[in-house]
Every structure is written in structure tokens, then in C-alpha cells.
N, C-alpha and C positions, 0 to 999 in steps of 0.2 A: 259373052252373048249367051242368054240361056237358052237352053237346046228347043227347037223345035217341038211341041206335044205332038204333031200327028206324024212326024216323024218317027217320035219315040215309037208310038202307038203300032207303027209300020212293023218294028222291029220287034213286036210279040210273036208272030209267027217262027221268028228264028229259035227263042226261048222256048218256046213251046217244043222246038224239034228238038233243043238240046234234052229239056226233061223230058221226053217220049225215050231217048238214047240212054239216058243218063238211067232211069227206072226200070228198063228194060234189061240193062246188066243187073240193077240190085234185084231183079226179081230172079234173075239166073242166079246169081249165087246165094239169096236167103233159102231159095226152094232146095236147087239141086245141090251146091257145095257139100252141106252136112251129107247127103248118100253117097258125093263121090272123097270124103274123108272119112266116112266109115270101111268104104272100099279098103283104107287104107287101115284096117285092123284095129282101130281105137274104138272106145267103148262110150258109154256115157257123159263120161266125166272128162274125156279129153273132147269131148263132141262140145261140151260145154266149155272151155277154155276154147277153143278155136271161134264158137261162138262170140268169145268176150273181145276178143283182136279186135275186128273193127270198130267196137265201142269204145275200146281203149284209145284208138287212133284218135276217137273226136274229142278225147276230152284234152288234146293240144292243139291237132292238126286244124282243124277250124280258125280257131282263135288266129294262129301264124298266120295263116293266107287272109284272113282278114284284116289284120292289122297292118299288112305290107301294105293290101290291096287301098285301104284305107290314109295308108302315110304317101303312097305314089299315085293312089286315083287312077288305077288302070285294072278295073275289077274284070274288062273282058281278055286284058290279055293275059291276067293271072289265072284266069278258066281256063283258057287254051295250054298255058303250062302245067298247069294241074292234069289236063288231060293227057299231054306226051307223057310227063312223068309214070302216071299209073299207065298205058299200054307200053312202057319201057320193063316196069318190073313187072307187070302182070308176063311177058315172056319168060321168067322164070318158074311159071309154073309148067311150062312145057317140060321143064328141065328131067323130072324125075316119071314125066311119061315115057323118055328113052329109056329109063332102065338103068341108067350111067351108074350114081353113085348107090355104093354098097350103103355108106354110112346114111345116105336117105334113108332104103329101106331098113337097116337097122332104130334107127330113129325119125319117124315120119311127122311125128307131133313137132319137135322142134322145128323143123325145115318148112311144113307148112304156116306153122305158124310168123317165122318168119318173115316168108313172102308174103302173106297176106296183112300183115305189119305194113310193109313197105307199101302195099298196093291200094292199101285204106287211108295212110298218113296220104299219099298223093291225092287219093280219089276225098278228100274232108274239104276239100277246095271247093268244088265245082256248083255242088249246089245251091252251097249257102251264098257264095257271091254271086252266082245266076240269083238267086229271091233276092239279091240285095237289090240286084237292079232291075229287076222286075219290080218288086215293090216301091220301086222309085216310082217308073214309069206309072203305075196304075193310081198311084195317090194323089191326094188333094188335099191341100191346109191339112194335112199332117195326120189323116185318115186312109184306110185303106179301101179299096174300091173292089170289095168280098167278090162280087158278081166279074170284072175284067180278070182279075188274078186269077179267080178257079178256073175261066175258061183255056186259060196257058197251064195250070197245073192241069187239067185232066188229061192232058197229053201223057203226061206222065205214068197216069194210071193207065192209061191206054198201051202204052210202052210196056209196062207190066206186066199187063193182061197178057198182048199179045208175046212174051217170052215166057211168060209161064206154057199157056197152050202150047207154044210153038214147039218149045224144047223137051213140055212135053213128050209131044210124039218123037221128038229127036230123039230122046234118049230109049224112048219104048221101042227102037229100030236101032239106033248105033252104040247103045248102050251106054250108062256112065262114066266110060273110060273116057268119053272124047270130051269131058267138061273141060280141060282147059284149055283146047285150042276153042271152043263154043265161046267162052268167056273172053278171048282175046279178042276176035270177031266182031263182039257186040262192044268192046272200047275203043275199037279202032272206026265205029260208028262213032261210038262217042267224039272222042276226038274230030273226026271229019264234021260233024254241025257243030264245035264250035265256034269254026273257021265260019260260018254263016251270021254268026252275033254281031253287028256291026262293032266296032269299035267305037263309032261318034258316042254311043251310049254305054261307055266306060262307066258313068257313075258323075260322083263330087270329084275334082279335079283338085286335086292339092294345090297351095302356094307356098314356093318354101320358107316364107319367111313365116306361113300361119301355123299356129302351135296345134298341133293335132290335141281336141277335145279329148277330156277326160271320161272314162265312163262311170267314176266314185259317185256324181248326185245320184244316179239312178240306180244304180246297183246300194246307195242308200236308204232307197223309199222303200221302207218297210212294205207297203201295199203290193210295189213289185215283187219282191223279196217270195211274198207270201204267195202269188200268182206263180211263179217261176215252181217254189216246191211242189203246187200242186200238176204240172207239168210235168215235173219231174216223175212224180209218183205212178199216176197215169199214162204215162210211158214205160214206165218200170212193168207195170200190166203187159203190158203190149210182148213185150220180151219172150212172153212165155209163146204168144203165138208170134213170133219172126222167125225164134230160135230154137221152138220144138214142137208145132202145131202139127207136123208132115211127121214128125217122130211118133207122136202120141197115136196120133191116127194109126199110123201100123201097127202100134202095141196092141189096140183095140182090135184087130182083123179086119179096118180097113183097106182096100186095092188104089192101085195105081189112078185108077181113073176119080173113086171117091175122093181119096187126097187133090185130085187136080178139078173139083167140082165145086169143093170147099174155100180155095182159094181163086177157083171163076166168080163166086157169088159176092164174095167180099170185095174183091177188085169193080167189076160190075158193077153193084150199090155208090161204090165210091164215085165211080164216071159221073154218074147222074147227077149224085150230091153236088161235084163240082161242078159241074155245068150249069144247074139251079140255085145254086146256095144265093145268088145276089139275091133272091127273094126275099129272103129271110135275115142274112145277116143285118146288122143296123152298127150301131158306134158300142151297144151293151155287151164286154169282150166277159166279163166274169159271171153272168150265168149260164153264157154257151159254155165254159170253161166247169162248173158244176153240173154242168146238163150232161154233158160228155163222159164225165169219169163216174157219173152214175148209170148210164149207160153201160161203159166198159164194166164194173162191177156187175152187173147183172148178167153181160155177155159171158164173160170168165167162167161165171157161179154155172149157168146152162153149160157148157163145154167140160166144164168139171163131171157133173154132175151128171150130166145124158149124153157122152156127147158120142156113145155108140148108136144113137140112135138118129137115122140118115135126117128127118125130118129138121128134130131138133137141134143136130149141126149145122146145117144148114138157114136156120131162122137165126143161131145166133151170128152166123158168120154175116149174115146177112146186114146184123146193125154196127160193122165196120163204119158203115156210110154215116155212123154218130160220134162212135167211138174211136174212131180216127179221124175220118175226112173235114167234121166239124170242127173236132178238136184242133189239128193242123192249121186248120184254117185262123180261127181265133187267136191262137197262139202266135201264127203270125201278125195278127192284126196286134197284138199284144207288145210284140217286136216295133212295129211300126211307128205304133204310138210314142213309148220311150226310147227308139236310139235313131234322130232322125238325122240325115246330112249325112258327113263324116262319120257318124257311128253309126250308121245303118250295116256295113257290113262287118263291124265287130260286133253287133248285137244281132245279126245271123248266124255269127261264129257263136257266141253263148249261146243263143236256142241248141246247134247242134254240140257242141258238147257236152254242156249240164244238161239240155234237153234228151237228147240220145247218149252221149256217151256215158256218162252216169249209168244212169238206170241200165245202159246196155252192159257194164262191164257187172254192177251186182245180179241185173235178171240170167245172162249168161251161166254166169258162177256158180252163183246161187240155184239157178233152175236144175244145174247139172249133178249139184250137190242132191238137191233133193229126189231128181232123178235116181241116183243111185242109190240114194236111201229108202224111200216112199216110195217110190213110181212116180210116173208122170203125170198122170192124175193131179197130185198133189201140186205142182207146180200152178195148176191154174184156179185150184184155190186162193193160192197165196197171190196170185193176180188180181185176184174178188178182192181181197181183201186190200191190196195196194192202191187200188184202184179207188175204195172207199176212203182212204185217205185222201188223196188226192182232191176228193172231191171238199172235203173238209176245207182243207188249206186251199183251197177257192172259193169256199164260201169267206173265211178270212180276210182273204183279199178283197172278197167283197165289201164288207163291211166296216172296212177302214178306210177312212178317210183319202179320195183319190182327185188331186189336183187334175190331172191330164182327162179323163173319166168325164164328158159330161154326160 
């Protein structure tokens, strides 16, 4: 029997609270993590490899929980496992708040790195098979419906927003020490909405005698092929501000409050974006997709280039809401289009691996590398510059030949 529409449609709200939960931890730990692992005596370059862990984690941990979720057709209860997992090992970060082992503090890089290994391979689940079945819900004849989707993802931004401000002043009162029981807090949210997902809306439901779809034709299509690298690239941008935007700003004599002003405006622009985008989205995914990462190259080049200057950080933070929330958006509409059925949630695992964990494990690396060489500065050059690619290898995409594309 096929599911219910206004049932489905019902079950947005629930989705919506998971990614307000879900967003709301990665804003805790994109912002504050690096302050409270510098707490812990490492320099640039290990700030940079700690950076790179969770990108690492997606260029597997996705793919698996999709591919199970995809061969057993129970994408919401694979989210709920995904989420006991990461607040099981997210409790070893409490671990070296006691004080216990010597060999922690002797060696902190290794042990955090670690855990937050273990707490990202678990957490590569969640979101991607939440968009898989969100994406289901909101589409039609094998389109995505820009305008219902963004109103579920702005939760998320929202979720964001309100943990950056929040923890904010947390921490400007209890100080950086108490991030990791703050971080357990907001998974153990996580975890509690996704008991709220219904389960009728697991997704495509397997039959065991039906051969789970390949993903080779489409991972094929050159046109794909060439959309995907430009994703990639344009994300690889991005890196510089997830994994060092709050770094740089200090090296410049920014305060506490301007770093947390910088990242209200960009979160902020993003809400709206999502909220309004059905205006403007349409079926043309490849020149939102060049529109975006020439965007992001101009944003990068202003941040480079002024970004001691409150004004000017500020306007560029501000066009977030092109060079992300646009981009995000297409990208998935891009997902949509080629992995649909059965490969919808291994082709949200590819978005988060090549799309994040790629470029997250070289922007990490690399940004940390350059960091210690050049300054930080120089990182979000080489962001301008990534980002200009990207855009290229979109127009590529454009201009080849795209069956699915009308």
C-alpha cells in the first residue's frame, strides 16, 4: 500500500525537530570544540588534524548507514541507532575532564582524536538518512519541492543559531572547561526527537528477493560526475570558515562577542534563505550550483582581504545565505534527481562523504598546514580560489549533455 501523502506531510514537524537537535550539537562543537582542544595545549596544526576527524568519518560512515538503511528499508530506525551510538561514546569525553589518566594528559591529540573518531563515524548517520526521507516526503515525479524541504531544514539553522548564542554566554560564565558534558546534553536531545520520527515513514521498504539497485549508471554520467566535483570544491571553500573562521578572527583582535556576531549573521541570512527559497528555486540545479560558488569566491576574497574590518565581515558573512544555504539546497535537489527509490539514501551518503568529507579532511589539513606556515589569512585565500573552481566544474556540468535536466 503506498504511504499516505498527508500523513507523510504530518511527519515533517518531527524532522524538523530532529535537525533543530541535530544542528544545534554541530554548532556546539564547530564553534566551541577547537577553544576547548586548544585548552588542551595543542597548537595550530594539531587544531588542524582534530579539525580533519570528522571529515574523515564521512568519507565511510555515511555511505554504511546508508547502504544498510537502504538494503533493510528502515532509515528511521537506523537514525535512532545512530543516535544511541554517538551519546554512548560521546560519554568518553567526560573521561579526561576527571583528570584520571596521566597518559591523556601526556598525549591529548591522540585520545581526543579518538573519541571524536568514534563520535562522528556514529553521528554520519543521522542526517543524511533523515534528507533521505525528508526528500522523499516533499518530492514529486522525481523533483524536489525547494520551498516544503527548506521549511524543515531551517529548523536546523535555527538549532544553530540558537546553540551558538546560547553556549555562547555559557561558556562566557562556566567557562570552556564544561564543553563536554554541554556536548552530551545537546545528543541526548538529539537522541530523545528521534524517538518522535514516526517510523510508518522509514523510507522504500526492501523485498528480499529484490536486488538492491546499483549506483555505476549514475555515478557514470559524466554531467554528474562534473556537478559532484564542483560541490566538492565549493565546499572545500567552506572548510576554511567551519574549521578556522573563530581562529582567524582572534588572531586579528577580534572579542568574544564579535566572533559570536559573525557567526549570528550568517546563521540568520541562512533562516530566511530557507524559509523563502521556494520562490525562486525551479528544476535549473546547475546554475544555482555556479551562482553559489562564485558567490563563496567573493565571500572568501572579502574575509581574506578586510576581514579586520567589522563592517566588511560582516556583509561577507552575511552572503552565507548564497554560498551555503543555496548551494545545500541544490545540491540536494541534485541528489534527488539522480539516486531516487532505493538509492536515495546511499546517494545522501555520497553527498556527505565526497561532498563533506573530502574537502573536509584536505580543508582541515591543509588549512592547518598553511596556518602554520603563512597565517591564517592565507587560508581563506586559497578558499577564493577553490571556490573558483568549483564554479567552473559547474559550469561543465552545465554544458554537457543532461538526460534527467529538463
Amino acid at each position: 500500500m503506498p504511504p499516505d501523502p498527508h500523513a507523510a506531510r504530518r511527519a515533517l514537524p518531527a524532522f524538523a525537530a530532529l535537525s533543530a537537535a541535530y544542528f544545534a550539537a554541530l554548532g556546539l562543537f564547530n564553534l566551541y570544540a577547537p577553544l576547548w582542544f586548544k585548552s588542551w595545549g595543542l597548537g595550530p596544526l594539531g587544531l588542524g588534524v582534530l579539525a580533519a576527524v570528522p571529515s574523515l568519518t564521512r568519507l565511510l560512515g555515511p555511505y554504511l548507514w546508508g547502504w544498510w538503511a537502504d538494503r533493510h528499508g528502515e532509515r528511521v530506525r537506523w537514525i535512532r541507532r545512530a543516535c544511541a551510538a554517538t551519546w554512548v561514546l560521546a560519554l568518553l569525553y567526560l573521561w579526561p575532564v576527571s583528570g584520571l589518566p596521566l597518559a591523556w594528559q601526556a598525549e591529548p591529540l591522540f585520545w581526543l582524536a579518538a573519541i571524536t573518531a568514534g563520535v562522528f563515524l556514529s553521528n554520519a548517520g543521522i542526517m543524511p538518512l533523515g534528507e533521505a526521507v525528508v526528500s522523499q516526503i516533499v518530492s514529486a515525479d522525481g523533483a524536489l519541492n525547494a520551498g516544503a524541504y527548506g521549511r524543515v531544514r531551517v529548523w536546523g539553522s535555527v538549532g544553530f543559531l540558537c546553540s551558538v548564542l546560547g553556549f555562547g554566554v555559557w561558556f562566557e560564565h562556566m567557562g570552556v572547561g564544561t564543553f563536554a558534558p554541554a556536548l552530551l546534553l545537546i545528543f541526548t536531545l538529539v537522541w530523545a526527537t528521534s524517538y518522535w520520527t514516526p517510523l510508518q515513514h522509514d523510507g522504500v521498504r526492501a523485498s528480499q528477493e529484490e536486488a538492491m539497485p546499483s549506483m555505476a549508471p549514475v555515478l557514470a554520467r559524466p554531467e554528474f560526475r562534473w556537478a559532484l566535483a564542483g560541490i566538492v570544491f565549493t565546499v572545500l571553500a567552506h572548510m576554511a570558515l567551519y574549521a578556522f573562521l573563530s581562529l582567524y578572527l582572534t588572531a586579528l583582535g577580534h572579542g568574544p562577542a564579535v566572533i559570536g556576531a559573525a557567526w549570528g549573521v550568517s546563521v540568520a541570512v541562512e533562516i530566511v534563505w530557507f524559509w523563502f527559497q521556494g520562490r525562486w528555486f525551479g528544476t535549473a540545479i546547475h546554475p544555482w550550483l555556479i551562482a553559489t560558488s562564485l558567490v563563496s569566491a567573493f565571500r572568501f576574497a572579502l574575509t581574506a582581504a578586510a576581514g579586520m574590518h567589522l563592517w566588511v565581515l560582516l556583509l561577507a558573512q552575511a552572503l552565507h545565505a548564497l554560498s551555503f544555504a543555496a548551494q545545500h539546497t541544490a545540491s540536494v535537489a541534485l541528489i534527488q534527481q539522480h539516486f531516487p527509490g532505493r538509492l536515495r539514501a546511499r546517494g545522501q551518503a555520497l553527498y556527505s562523504a565526497v561532498g563533506y568529507g573530502v574537502p573536509g579532511v584536505l580543508g582541515s589539513l591543509g588549512g592547518g598546514w598553511l596556518a602554520q606556515h603563512l597565517g591564517y589569512q592565507s587560508i581563506f585565500w586559497a578558499a577564493s580560489a577553490s571556490a573558483l573552481i568549483g564554479a567552473m566544474c559547474a559550469w561543465r556540468a552545465m554544458k554537457m549533455p543532461n538526460l534527467l535536466e529538463k
